[in-house]
N, CA, C and O atoms as a GROMACS GRO file, in nm:
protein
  424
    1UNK      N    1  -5.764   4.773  -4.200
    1UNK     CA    2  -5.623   4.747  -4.188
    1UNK      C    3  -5.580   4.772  -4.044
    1UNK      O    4  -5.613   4.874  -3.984
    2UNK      N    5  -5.487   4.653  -3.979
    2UNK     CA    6  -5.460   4.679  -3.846
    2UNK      C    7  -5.341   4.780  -3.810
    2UNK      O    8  -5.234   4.739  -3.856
    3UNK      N    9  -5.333   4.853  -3.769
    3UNK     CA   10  -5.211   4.885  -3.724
    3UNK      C   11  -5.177   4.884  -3.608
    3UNK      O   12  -5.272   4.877  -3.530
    4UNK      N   13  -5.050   4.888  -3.549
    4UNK     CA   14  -4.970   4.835  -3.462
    4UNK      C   15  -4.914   4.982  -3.398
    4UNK      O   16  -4.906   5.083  -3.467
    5UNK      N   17  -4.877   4.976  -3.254
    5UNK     CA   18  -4.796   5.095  -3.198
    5UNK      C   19  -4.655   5.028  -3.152
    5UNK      O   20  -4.643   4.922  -3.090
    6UNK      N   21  -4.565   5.103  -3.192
    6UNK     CA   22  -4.479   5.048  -3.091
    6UNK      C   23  -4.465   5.054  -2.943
    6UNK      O   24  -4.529   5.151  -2.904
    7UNK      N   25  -4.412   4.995  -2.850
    7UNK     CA   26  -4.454   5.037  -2.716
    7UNK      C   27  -4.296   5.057  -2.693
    7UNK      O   28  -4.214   4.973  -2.730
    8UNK      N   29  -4.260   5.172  -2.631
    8UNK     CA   30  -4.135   5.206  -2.620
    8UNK      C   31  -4.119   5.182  -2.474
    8UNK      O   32  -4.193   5.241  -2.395
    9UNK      N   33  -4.020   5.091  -2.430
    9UNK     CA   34  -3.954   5.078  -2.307
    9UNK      C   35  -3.836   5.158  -2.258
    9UNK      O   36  -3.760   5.237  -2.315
   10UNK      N   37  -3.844   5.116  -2.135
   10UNK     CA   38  -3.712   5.244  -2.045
   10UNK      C   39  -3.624   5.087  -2.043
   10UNK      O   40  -3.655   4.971  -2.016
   11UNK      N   41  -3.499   5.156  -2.087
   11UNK     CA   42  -3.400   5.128  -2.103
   11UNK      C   43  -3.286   5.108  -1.938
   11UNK      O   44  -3.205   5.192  -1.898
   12UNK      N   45  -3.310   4.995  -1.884
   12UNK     CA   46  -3.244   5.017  -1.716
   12UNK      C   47  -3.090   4.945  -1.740
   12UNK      O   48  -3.048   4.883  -1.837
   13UNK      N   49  -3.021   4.981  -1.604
   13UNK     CA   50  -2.888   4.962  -1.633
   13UNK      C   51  -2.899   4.818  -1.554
   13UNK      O   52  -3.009   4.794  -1.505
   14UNK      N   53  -2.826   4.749  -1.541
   14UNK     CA   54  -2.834   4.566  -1.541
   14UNK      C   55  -2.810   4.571  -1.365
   14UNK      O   56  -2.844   4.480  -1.288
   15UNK      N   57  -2.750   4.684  -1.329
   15UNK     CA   58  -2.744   4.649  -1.181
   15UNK      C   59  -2.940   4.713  -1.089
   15UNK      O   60  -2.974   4.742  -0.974
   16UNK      N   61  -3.009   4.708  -1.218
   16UNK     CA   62  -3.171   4.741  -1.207
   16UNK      C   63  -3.190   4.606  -1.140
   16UNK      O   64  -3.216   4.569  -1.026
   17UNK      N   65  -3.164   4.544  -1.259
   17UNK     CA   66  -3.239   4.387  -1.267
   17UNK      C   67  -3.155   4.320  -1.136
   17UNK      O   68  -3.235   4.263  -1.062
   18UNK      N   69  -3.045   4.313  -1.099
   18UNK     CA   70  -2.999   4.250  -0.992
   18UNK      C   71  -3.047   4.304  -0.873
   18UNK      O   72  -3.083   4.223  -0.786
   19UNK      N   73  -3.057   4.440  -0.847
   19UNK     CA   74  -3.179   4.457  -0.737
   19UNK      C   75  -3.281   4.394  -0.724
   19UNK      O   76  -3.334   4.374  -0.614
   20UNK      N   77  -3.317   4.361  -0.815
   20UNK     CA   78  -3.469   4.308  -0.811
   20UNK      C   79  -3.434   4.153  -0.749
   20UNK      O   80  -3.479   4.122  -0.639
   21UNK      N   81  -3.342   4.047  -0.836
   21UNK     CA   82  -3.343   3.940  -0.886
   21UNK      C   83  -3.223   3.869  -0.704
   21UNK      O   84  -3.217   3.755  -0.658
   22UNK      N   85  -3.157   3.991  -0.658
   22UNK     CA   86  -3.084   3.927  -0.588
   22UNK      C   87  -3.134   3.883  -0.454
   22UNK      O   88  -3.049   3.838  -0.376
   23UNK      N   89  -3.296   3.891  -0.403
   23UNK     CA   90  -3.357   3.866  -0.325
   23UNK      C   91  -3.443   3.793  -0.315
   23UNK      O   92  -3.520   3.788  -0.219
   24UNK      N   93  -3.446   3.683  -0.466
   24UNK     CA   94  -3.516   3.599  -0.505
   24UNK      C   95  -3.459   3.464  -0.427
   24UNK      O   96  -3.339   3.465  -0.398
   25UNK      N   97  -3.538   3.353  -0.392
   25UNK     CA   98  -3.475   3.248  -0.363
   25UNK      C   99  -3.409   3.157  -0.461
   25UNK      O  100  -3.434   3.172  -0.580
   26UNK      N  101  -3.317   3.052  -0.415
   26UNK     CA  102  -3.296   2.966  -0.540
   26UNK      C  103  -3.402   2.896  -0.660
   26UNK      O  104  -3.372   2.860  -0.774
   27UNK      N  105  -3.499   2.892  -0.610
   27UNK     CA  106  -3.593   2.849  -0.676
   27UNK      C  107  -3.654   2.944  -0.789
   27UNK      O  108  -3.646   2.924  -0.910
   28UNK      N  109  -3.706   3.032  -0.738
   28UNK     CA  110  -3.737   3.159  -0.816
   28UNK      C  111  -3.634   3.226  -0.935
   28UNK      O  112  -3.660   3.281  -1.042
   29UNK      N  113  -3.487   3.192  -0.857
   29UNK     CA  114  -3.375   3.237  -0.976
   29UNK      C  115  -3.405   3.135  -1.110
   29UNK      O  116  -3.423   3.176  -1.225
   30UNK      N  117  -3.405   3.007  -1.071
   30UNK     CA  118  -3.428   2.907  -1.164
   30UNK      C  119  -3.520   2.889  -1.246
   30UNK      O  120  -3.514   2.821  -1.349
   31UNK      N  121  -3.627   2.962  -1.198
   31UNK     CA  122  -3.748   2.948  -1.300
   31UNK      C  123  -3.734   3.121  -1.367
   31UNK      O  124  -3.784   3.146  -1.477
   32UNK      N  125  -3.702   3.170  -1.330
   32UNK     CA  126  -3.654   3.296  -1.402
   32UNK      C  127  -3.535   3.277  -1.522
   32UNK      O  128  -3.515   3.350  -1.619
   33UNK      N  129  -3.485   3.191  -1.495
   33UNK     CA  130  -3.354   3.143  -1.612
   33UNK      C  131  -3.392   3.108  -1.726
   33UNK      O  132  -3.374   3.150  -1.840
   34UNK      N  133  -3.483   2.967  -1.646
   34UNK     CA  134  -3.573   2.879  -1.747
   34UNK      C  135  -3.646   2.976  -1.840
   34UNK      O  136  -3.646   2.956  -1.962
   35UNK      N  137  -3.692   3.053  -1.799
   35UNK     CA  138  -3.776   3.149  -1.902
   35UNK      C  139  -3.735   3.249  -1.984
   35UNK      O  140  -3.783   3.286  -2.091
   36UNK      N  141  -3.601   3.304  -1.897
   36UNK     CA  142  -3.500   3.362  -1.995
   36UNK      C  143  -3.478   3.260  -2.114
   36UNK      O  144  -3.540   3.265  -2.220
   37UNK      N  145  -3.410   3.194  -2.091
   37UNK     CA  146  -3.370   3.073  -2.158
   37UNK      C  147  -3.440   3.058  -2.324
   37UNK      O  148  -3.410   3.077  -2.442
   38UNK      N  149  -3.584   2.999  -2.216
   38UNK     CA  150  -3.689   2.948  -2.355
   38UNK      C  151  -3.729   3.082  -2.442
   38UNK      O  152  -3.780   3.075  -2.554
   39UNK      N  153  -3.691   3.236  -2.354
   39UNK     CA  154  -3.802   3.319  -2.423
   39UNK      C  155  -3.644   3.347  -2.598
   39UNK      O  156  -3.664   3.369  -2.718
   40UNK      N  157  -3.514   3.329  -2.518
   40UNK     CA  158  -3.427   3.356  -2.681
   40UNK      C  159  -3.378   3.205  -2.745
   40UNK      O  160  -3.284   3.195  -2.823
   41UNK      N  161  -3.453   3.100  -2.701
   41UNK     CA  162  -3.416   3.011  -2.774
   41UNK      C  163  -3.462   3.047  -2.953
   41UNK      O  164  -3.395   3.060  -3.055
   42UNK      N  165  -3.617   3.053  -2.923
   42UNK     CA  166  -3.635   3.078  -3.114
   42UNK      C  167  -3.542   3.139  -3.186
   42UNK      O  168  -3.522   3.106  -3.303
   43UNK      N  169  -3.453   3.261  -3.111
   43UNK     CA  170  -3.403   3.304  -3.152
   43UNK      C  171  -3.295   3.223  -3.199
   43UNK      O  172  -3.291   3.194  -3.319
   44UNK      N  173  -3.214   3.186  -3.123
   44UNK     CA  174  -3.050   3.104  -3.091
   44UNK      C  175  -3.124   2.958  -3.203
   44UNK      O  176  -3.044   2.896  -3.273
   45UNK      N  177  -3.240   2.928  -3.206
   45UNK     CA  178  -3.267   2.810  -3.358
   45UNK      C  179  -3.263   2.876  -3.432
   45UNK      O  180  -3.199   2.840  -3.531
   46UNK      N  181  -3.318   2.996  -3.434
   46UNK     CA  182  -3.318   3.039  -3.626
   46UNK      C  183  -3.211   3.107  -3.686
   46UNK      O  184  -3.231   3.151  -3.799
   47UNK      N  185  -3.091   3.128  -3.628
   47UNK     CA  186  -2.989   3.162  -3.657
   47UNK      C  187  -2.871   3.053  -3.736
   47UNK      O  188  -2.840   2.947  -3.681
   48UNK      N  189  -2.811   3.095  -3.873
   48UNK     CA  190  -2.744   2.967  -3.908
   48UNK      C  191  -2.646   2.942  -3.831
   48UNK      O  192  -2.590   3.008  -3.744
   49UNK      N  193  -2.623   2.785  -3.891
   49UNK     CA  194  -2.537   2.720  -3.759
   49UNK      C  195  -2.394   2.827  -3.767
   49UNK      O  196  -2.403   2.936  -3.824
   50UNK      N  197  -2.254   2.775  -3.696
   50UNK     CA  198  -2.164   2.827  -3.697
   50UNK      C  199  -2.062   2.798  -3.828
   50UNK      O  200  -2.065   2.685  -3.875
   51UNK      N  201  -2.018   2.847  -3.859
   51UNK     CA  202  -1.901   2.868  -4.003
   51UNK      C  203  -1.801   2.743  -3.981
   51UNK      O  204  -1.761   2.740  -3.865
   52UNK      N  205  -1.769   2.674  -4.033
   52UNK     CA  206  -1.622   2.599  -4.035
   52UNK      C  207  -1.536   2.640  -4.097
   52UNK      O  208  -1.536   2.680  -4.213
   53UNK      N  209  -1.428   2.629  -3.995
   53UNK     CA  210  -1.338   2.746  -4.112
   53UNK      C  211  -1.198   2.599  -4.080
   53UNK      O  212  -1.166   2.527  -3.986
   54UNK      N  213  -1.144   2.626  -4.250
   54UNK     CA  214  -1.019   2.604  -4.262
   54UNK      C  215  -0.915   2.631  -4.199
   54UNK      O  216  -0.915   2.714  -4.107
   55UNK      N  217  -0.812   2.566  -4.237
   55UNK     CA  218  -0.690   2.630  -4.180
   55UNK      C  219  -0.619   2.723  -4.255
   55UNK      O  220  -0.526   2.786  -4.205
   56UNK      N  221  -0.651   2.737  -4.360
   56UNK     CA  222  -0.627   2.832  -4.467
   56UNK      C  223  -0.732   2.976  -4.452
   56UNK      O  224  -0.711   3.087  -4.499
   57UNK      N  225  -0.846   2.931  -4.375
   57UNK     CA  226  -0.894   3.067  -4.305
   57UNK      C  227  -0.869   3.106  -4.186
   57UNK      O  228  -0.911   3.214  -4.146
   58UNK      N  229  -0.771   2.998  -4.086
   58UNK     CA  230  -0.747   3.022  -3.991
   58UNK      C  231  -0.595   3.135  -3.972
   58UNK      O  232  -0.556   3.242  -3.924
   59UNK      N  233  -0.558   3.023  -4.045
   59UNK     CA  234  -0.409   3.108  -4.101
   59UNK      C  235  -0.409   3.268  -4.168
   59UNK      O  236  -0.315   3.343  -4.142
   60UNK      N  237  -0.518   3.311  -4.251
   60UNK     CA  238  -0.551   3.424  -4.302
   60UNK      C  239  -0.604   3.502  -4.206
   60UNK      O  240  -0.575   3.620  -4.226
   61UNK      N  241  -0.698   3.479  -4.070
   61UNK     CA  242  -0.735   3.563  -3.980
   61UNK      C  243  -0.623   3.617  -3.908
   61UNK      O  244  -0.606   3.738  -3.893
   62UNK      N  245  -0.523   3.500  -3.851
   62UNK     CA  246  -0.394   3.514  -3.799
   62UNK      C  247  -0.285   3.658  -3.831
   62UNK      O  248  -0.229   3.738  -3.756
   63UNK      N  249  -0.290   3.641  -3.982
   63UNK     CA  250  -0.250   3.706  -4.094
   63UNK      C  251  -0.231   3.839  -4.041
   63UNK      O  252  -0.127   3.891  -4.002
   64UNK      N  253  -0.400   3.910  -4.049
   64UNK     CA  254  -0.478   3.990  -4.046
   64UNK      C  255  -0.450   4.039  -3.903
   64UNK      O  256  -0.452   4.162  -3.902
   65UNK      N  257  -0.430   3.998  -3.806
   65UNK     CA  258  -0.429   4.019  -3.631
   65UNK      C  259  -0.292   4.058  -3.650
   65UNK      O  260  -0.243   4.162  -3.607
   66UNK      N  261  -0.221   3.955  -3.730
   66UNK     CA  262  -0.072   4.018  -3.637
   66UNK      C  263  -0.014   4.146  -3.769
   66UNK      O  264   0.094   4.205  -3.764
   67UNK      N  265  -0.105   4.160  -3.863
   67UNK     CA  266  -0.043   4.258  -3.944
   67UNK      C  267  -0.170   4.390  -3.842
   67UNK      O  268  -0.131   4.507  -3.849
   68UNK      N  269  -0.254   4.375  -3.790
   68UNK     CA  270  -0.325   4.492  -3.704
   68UNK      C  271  -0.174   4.545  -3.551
   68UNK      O  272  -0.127   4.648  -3.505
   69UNK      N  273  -0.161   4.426  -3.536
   69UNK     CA  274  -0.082   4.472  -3.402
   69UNK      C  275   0.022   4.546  -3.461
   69UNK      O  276   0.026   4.665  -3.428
   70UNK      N  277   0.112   4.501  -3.547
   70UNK     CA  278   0.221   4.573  -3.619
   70UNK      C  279   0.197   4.699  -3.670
   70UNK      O  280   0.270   4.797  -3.685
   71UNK      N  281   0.084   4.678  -3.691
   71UNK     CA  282   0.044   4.873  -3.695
   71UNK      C  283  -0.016   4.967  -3.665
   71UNK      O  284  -0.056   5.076  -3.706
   72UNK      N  285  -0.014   4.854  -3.521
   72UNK     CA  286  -0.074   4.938  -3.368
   72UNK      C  287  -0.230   4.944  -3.299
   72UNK      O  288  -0.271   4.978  -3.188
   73UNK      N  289  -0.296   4.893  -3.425
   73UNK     CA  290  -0.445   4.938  -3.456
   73UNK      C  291  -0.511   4.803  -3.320
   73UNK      O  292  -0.595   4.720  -3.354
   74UNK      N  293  -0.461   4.807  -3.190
   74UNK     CA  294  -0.507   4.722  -3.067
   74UNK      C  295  -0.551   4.782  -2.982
   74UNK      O  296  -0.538   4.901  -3.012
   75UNK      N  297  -0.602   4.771  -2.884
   75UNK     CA  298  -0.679   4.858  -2.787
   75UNK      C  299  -0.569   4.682  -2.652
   75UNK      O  300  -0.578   4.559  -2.649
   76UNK      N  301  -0.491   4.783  -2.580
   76UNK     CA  302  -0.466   4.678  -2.492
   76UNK      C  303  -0.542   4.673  -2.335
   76UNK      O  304  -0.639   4.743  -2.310
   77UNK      N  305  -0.489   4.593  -2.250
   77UNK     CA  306  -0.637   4.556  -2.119
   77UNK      C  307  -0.658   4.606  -2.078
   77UNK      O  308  -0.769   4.601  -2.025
   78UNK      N  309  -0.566   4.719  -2.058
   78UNK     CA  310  -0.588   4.824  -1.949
   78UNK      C  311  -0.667   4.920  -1.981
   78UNK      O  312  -0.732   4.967  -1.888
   79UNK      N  313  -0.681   4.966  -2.092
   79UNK     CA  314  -0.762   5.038  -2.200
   79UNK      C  315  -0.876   4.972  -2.152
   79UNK      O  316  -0.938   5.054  -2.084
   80UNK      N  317  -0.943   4.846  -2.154
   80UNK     CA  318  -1.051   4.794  -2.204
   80UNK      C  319  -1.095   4.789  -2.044
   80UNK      O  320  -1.209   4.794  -1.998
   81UNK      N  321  -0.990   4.779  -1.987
   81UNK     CA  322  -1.085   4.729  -1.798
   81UNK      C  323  -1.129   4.892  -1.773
   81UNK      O  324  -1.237   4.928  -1.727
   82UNK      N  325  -1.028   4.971  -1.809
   82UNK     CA  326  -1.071   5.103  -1.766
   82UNK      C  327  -1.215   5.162  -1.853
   82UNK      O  328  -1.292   5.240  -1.799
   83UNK      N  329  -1.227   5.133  -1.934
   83UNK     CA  330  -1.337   5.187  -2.005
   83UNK      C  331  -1.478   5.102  -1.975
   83UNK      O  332  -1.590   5.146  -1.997
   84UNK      N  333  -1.445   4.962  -1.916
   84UNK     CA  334  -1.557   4.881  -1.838
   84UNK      C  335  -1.610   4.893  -1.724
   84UNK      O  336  -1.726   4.881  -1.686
   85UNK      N  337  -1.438   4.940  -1.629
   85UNK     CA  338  -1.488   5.047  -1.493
   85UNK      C  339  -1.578   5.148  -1.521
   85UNK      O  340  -1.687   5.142  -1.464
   86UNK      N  341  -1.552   5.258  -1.612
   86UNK     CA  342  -1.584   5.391  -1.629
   86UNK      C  343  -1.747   5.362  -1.637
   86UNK      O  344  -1.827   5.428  -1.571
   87UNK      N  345  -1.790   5.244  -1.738
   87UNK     CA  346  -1.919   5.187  -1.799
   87UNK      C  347  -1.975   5.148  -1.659
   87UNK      O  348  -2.046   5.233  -1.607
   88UNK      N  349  -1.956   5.039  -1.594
   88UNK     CA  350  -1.993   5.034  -1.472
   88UNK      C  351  -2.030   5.172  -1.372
   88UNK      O  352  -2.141   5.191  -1.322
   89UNK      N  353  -1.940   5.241  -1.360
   89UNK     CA  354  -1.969   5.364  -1.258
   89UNK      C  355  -2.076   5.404  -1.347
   89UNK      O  356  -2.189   5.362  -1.319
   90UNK      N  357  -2.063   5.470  -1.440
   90UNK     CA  358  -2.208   5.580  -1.555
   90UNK      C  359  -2.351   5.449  -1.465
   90UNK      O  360  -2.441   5.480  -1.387
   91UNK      N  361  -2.322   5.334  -1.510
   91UNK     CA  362  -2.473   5.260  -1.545
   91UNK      C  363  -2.494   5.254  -1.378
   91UNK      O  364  -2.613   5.223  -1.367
   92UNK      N  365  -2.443   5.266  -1.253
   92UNK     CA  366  -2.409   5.259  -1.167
   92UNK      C  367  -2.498   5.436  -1.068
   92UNK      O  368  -2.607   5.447  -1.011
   93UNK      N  369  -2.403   5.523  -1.087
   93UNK     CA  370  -2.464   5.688  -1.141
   93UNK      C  371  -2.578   5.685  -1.183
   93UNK      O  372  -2.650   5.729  -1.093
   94UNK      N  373  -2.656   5.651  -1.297
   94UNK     CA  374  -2.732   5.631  -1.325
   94UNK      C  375  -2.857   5.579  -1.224
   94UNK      O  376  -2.951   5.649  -1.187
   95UNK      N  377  -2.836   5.456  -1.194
   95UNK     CA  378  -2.935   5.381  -1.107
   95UNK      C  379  -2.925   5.457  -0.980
   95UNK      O  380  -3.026   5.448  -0.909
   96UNK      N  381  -2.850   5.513  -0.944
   96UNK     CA  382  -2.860   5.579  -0.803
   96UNK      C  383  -2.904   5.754  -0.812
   96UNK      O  384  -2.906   5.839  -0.723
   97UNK      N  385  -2.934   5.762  -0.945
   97UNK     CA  386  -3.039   5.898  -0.974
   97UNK      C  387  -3.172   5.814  -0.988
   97UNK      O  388  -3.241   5.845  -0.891
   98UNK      N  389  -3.220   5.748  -1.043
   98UNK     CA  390  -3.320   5.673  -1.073
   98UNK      C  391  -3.380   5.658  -0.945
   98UNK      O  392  -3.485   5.713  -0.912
   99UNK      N  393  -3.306   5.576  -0.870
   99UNK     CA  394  -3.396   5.547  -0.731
   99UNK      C  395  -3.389   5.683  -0.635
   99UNK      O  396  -3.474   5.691  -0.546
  100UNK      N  397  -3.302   5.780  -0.646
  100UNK     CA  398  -3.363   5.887  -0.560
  100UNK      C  399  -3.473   5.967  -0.636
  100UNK      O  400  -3.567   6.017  -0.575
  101UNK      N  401  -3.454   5.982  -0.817
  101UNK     CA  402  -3.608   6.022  -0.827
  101UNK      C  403  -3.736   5.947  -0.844
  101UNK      O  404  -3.839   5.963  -0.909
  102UNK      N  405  -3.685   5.852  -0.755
  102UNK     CA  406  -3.842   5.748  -0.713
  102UNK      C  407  -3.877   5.704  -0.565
  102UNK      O  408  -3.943   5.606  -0.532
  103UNK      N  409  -3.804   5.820  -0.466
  103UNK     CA  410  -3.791   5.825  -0.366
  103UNK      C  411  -3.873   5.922  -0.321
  103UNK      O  412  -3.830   6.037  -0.331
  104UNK      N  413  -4.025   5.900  -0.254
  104UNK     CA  414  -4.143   6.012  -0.212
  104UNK      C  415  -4.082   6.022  -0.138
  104UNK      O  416  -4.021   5.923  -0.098
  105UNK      N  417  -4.062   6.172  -0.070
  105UNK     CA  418  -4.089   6.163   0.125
  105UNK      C  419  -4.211   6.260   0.100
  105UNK      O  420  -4.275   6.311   0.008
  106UNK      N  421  -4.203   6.250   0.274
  106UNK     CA  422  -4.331   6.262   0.354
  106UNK      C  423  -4.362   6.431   0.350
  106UNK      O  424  -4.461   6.477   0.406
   0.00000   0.00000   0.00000
């Protein structure tokens, strides 16, 4: 019987990958896409298609939103940019501990 390991990866913050990716030429970005691309297509096919919804489900979501706002239960933009700043700086913090503990000196 075969068994399998999982292989556990490090988890990097996205301004990782743009270090890497922002010194690539145009060409290199493109075939890096392409492969992004093809590697979640299986995915993006085997997923069912999208829902059609009525207007009688449209009208009922509607419903539902403006009876949430009326009883406050919204998170408004400023809320949401600030907590995307905050996310940015951490993943940000982060990468700039990372590369000083991968920083030998002499």
């Amino acid at each position: 019987m075969a068994t399998t390991t999982a292989v556990k990866r490090t988890t990097r913050p996205l301004s990782y990958y743009w270090g890497v990716v922002k010194d690539m030429d145009d060409s290199q970005k493109l075939e890096l896409v392409t492969m992004l691309i093809e590697s979640v297509k299986p995915k993006i096919m085997a997923e069912a298609p999208m829902r059609r919804y009525t207007m009688d489900d449209i009208n009922a979501m509607l419903d539902v939103a403006e009876a949430n706002i009326a009883a406050g239960n919204v998170i408004d933009d400023e809320d949401v940019w600030r907590e995307l700043e905050e996310e940015f700086a951490r993943e940000d913090a982060e990468e700039d501990a990372h590369q000083a503990a991968c920083i030998i000196e002499p």
